[in-house]
mmCIF file of the C-alpha atoms, coordinates in Angstrom:
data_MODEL
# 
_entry.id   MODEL 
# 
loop_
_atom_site.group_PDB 
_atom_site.id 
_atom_site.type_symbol 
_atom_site.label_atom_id 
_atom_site.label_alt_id 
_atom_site.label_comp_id 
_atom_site.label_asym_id 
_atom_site.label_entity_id 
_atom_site.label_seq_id 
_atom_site.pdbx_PDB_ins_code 
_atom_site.Cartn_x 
_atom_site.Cartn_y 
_atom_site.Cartn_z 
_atom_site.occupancy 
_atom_site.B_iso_or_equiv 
_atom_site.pdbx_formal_charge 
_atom_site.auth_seq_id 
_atom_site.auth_comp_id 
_atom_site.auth_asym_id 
_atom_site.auth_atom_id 
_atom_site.pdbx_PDB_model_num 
ATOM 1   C CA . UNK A 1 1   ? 0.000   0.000  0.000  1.00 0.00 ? 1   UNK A CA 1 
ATOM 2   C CA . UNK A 1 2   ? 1.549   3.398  -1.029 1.00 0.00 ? 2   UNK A CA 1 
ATOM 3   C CA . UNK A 1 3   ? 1.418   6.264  1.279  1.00 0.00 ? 3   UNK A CA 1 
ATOM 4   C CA . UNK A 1 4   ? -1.524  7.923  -0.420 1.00 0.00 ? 4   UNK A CA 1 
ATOM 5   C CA . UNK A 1 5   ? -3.525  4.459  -0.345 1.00 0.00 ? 5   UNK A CA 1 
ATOM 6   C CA . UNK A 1 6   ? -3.122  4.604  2.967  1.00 0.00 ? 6   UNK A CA 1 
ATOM 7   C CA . UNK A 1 7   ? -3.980  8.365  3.101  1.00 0.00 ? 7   UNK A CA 1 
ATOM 8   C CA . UNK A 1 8   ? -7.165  7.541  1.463  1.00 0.00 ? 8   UNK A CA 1 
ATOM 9   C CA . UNK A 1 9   ? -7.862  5.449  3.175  1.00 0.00 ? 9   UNK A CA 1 
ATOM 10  C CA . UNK A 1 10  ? -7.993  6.921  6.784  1.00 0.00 ? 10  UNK A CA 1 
ATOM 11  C CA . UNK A 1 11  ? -9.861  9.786  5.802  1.00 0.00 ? 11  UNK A CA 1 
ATOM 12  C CA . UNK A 1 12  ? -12.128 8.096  3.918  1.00 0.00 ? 12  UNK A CA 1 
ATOM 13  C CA . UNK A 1 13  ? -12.566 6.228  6.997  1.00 0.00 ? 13  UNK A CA 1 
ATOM 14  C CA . UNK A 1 14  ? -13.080 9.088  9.013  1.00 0.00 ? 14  UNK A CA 1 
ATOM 15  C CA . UNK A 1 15  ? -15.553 10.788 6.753  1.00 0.00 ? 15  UNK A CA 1 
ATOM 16  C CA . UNK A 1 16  ? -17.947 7.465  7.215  1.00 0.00 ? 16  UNK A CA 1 
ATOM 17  C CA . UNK A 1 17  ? -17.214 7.479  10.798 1.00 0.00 ? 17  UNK A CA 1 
ATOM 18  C CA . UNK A 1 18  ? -15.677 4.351  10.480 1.00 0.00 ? 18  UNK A CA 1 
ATOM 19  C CA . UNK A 1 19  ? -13.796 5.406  13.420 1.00 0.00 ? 19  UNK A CA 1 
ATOM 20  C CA . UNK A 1 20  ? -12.717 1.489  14.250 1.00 0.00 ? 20  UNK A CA 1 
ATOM 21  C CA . UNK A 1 21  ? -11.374 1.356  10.550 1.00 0.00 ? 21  UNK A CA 1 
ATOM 22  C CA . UNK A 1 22  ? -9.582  4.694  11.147 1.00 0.00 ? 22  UNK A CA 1 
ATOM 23  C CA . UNK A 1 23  ? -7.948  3.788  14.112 1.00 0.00 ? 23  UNK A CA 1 
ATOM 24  C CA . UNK A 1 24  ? -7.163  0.354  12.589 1.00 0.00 ? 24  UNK A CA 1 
ATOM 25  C CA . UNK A 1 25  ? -4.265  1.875  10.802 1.00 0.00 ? 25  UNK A CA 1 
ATOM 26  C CA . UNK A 1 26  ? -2.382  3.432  13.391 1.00 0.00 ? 26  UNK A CA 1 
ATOM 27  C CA . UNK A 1 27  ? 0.671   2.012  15.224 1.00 0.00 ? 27  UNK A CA 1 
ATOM 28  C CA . UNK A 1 28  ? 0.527   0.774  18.374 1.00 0.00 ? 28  UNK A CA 1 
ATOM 29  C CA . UNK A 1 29  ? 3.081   3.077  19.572 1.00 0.00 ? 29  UNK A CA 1 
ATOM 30  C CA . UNK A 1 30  ? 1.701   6.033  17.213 1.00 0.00 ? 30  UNK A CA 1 
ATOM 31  C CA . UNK A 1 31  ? 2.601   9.737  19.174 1.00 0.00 ? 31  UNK A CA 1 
ATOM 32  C CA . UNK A 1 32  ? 0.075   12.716 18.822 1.00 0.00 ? 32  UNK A CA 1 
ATOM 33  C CA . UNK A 1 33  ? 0.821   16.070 19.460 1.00 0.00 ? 33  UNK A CA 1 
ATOM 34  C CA . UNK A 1 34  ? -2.238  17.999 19.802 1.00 0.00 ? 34  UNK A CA 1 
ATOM 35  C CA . UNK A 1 35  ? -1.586  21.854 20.012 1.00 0.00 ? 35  UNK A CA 1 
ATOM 36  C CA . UNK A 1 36  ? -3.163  24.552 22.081 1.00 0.00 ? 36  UNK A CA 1 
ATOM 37  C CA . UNK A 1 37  ? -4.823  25.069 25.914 1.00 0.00 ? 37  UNK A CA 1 
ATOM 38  C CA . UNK A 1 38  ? -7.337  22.996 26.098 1.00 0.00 ? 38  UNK A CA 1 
ATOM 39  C CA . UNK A 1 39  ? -7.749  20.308 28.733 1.00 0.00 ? 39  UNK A CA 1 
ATOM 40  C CA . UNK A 1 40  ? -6.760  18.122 25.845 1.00 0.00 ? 40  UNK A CA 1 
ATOM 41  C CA . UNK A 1 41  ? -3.893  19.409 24.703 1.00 0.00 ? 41  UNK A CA 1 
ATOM 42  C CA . UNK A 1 42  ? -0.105  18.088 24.592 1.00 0.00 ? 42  UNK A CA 1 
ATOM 43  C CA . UNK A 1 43  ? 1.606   14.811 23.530 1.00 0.00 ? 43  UNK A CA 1 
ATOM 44  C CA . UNK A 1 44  ? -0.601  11.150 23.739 1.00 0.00 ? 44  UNK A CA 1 
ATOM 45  C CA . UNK A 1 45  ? 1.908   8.049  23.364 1.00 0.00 ? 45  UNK A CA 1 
ATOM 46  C CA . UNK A 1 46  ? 0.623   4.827  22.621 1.00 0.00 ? 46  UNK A CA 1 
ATOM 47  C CA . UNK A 1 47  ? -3.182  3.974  20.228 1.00 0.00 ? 47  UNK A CA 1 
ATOM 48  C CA . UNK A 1 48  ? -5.358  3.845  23.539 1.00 0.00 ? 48  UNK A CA 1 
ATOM 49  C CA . UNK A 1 49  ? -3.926  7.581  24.018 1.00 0.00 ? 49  UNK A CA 1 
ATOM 50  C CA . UNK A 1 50  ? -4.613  8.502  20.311 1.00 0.00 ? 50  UNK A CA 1 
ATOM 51  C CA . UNK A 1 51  ? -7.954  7.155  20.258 1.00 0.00 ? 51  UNK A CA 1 
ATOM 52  C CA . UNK A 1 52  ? -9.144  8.261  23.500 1.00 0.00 ? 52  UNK A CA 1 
ATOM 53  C CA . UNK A 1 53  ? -8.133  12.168 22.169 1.00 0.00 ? 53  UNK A CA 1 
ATOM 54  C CA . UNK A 1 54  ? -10.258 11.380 18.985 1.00 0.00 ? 54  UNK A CA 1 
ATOM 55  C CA . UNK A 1 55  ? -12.812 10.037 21.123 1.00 0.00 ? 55  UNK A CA 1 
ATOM 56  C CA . UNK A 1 56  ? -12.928 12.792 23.592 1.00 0.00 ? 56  UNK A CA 1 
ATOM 57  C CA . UNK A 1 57  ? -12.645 15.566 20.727 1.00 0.00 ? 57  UNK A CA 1 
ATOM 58  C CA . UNK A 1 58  ? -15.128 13.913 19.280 1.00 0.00 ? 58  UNK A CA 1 
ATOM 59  C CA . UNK A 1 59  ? -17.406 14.004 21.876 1.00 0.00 ? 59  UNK A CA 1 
ATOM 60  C CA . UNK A 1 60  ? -18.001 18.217 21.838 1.00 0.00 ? 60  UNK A CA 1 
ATOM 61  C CA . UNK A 1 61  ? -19.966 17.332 18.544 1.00 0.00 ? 61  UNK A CA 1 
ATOM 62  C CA . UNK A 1 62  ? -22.819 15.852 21.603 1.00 0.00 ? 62  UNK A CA 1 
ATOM 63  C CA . UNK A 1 63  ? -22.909 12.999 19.599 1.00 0.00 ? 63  UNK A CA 1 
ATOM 64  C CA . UNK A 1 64  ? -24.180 14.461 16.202 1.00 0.00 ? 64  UNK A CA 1 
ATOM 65  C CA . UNK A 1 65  ? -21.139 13.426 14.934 1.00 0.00 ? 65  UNK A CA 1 
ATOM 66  C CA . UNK A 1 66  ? -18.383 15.379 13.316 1.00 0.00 ? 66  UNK A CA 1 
ATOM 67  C CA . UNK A 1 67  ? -18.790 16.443 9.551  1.00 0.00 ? 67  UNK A CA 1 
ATOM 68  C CA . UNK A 1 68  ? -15.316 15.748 7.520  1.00 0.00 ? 68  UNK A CA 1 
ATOM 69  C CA . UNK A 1 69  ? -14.811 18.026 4.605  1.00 0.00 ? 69  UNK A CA 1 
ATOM 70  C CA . UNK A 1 70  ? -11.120 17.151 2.959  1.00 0.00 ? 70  UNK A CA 1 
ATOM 71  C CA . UNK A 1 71  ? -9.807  20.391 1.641  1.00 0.00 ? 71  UNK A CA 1 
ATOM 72  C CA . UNK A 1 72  ? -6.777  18.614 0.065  1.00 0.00 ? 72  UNK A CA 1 
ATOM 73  C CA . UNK A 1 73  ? -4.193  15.643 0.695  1.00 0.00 ? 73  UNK A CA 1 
ATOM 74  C CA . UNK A 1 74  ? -0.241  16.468 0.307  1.00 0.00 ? 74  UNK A CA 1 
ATOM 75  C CA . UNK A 1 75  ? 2.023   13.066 0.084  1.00 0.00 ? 75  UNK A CA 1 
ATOM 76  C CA . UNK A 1 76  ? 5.644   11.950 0.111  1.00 0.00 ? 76  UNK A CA 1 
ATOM 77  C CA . UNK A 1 77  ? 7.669   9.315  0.124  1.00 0.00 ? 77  UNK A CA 1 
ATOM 78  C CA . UNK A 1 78  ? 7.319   8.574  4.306  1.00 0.00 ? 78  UNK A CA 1 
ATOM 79  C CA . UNK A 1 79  ? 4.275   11.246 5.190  1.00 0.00 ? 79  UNK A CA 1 
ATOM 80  C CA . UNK A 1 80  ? 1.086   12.786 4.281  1.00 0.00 ? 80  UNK A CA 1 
ATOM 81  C CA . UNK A 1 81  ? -0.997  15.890 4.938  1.00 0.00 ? 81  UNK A CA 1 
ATOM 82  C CA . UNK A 1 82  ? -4.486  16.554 5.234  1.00 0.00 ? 82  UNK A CA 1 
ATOM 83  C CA . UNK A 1 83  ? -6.064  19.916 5.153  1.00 0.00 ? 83  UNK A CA 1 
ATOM 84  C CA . UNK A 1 84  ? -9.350  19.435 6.071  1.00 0.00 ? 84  UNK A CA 1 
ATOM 85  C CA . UNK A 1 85  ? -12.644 21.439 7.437  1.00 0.00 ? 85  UNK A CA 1 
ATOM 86  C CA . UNK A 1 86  ? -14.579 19.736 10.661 1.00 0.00 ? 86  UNK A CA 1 
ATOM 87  C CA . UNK A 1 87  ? -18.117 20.916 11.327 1.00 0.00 ? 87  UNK A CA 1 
ATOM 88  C CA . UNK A 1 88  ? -19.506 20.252 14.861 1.00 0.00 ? 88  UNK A CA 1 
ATOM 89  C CA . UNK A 1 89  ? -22.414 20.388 16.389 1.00 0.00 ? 89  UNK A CA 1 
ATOM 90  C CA . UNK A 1 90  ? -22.692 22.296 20.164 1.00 0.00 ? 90  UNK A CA 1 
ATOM 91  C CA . UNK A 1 91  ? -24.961 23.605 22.119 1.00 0.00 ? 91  UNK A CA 1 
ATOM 92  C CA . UNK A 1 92  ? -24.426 27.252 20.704 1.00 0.00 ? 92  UNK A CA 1 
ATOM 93  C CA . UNK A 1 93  ? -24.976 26.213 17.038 1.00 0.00 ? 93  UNK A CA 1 
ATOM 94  C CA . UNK A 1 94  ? -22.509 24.304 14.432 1.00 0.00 ? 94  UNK A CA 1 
ATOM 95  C CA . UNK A 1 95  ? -18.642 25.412 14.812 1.00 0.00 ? 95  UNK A CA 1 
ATOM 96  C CA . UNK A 1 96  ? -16.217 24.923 11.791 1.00 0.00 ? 96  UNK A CA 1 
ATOM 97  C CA . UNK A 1 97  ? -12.470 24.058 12.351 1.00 0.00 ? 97  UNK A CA 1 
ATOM 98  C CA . UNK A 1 98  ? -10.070 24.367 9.587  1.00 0.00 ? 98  UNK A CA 1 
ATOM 99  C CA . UNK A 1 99  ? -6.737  22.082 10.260 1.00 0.00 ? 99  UNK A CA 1 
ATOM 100 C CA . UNK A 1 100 ? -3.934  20.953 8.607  1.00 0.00 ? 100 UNK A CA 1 
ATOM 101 C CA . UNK A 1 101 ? -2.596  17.112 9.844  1.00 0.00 ? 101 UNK A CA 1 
ATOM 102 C CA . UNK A 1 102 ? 0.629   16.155 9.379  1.00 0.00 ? 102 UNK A CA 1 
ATOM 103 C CA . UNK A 1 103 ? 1.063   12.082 9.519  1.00 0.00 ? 103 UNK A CA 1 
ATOM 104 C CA . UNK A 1 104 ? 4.396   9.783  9.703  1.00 0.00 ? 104 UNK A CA 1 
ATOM 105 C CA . UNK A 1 105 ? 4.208   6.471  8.386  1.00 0.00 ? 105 UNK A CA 1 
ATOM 106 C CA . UNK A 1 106 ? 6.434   3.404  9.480  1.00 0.00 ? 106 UNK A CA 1 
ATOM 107 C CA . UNK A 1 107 ? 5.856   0.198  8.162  1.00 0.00 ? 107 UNK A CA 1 
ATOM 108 C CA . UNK A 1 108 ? 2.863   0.705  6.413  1.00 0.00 ? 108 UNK A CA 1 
ATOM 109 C CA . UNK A 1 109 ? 0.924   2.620  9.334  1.00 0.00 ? 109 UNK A CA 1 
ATOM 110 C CA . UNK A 1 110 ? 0.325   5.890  10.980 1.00 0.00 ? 110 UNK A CA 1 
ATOM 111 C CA . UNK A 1 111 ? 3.187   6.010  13.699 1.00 0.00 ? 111 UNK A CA 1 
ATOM 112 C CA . UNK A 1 112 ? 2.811   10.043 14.786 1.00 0.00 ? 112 UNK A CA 1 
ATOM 113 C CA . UNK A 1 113 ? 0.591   12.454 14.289 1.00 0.00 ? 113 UNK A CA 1 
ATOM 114 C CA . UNK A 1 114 ? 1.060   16.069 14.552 1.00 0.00 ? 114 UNK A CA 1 
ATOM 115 C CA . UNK A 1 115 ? -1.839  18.686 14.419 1.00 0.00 ? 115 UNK A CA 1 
ATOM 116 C CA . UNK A 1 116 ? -2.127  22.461 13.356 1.00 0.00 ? 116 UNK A CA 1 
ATOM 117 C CA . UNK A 1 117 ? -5.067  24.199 13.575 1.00 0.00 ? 117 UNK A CA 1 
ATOM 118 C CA . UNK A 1 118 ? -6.065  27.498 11.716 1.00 0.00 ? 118 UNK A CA 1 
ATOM 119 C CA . UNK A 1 119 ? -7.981  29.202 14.499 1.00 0.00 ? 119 UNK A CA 1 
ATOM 120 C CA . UNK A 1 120 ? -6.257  27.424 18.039 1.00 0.00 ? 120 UNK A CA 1 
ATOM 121 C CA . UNK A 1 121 ? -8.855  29.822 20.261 1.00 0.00 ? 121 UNK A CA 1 
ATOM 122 C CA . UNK A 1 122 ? -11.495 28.571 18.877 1.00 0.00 ? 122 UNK A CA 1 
ATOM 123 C CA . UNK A 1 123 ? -10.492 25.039 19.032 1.00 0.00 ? 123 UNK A CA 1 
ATOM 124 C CA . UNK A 1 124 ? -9.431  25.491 23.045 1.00 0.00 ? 124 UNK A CA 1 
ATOM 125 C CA . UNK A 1 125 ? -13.093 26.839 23.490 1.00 0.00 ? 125 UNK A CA 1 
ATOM 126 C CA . UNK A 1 126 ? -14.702 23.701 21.986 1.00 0.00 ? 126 UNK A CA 1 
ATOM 127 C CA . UNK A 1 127 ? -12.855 21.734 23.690 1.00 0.00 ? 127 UNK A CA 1 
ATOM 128 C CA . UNK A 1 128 ? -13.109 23.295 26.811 1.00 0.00 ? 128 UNK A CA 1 
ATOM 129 C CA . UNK A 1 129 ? -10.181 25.451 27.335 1.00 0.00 ? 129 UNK A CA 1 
# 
């Protein structure tokens, strides 16, 4: 599987809410830097870290579930990008997020993650910072 297969294929994932699928191909000792104040902020080691971040991010969508848009996906020979637009769904009305994710691949799965997010304040306040 190239790098963009596997690109495809985790966002495509995501965009179903396949969310098992998704988290299917990450490594079991994948690292995820998550950026900003928020109570969920800083560096999760290990899948059961990863996927309890995604989980809990998530989870400020009050289980609507979380609208993928992908902007566009940047590959090379060991990583891939993906600029993409989340809609959520909150208490106060639907919130967009614009972010750009940065993936590492090792042996044919996702082994760290780092995120950058166009607006960080707003991203702290839905996720309660």
């Amino acid at each position: 599987m190239t790098i963009a297969d596997l690109a495809r294929r985790y966002i495509d994932a995501a965009r179903r809410g396949a969310w098992d699928e998704a988290f299917g191909l990450l490594s079991d000792d994948v690292v995820l830097r998550v950026p900003g104040r928020s109570p969920l902020a800083g560096e999760r080691r290990g899948k059961a870290a990863a996927v309890a971040y995604i989980e809990a991010a998530r989870a400020a969508s009050h289980g609507a579930g979380v609208e993928v848009e992908l902007v566009d996906l940047l590959t090379s020979d060991e990583r891939f990008a993906l600029v993409v637009r989340e809609r959520f769904t909150t208490d106060g009305g639907p919130v967009e997020i614009a972010r750009a994710n940065v993936y590492r691949v090792r042996d044919g799965r996702i082994a760290e993650v780092w995120i950058f997010e166009a607006d960080q304040y707003a991203v702290d306040t839905l996720l309660g910072g």
